[in-house]
C-alpha angles and dihedrals in degrees: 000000000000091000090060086040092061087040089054094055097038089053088050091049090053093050093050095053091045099254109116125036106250091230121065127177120278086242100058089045086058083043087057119029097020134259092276113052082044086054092045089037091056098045083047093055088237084127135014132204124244133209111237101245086051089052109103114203 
């Protein structure tokens, strides 16, 4: 839990110095978190799907 803590902050880092897009694919998110908090996250409204013409890189 502290390693994806740490993940979490240095990606928003990166996003806020320009340097990372703030979207990923919903593949590399379950990559990356894990098929079930994506899933939680999204009924939560955490996250929200985009369609790929709406996405912005």
């Amino acid at each position: 839990m502290l390693r994806q803590a740490a993940e979490v902050g240095a990606r928003r880092a990166l996003i806020g110095a320009g340097l990372e897009s703030p979207t990923i694919r919903r593949k590399e998110a379950i990559a990356r978190y894990g098929q079930n908090d994506v899933d939680r996250w999204q009924k939560e409204g955490i996250i929200k799907p985009y369609p790929p013409d709406q996405l912005q890189v």
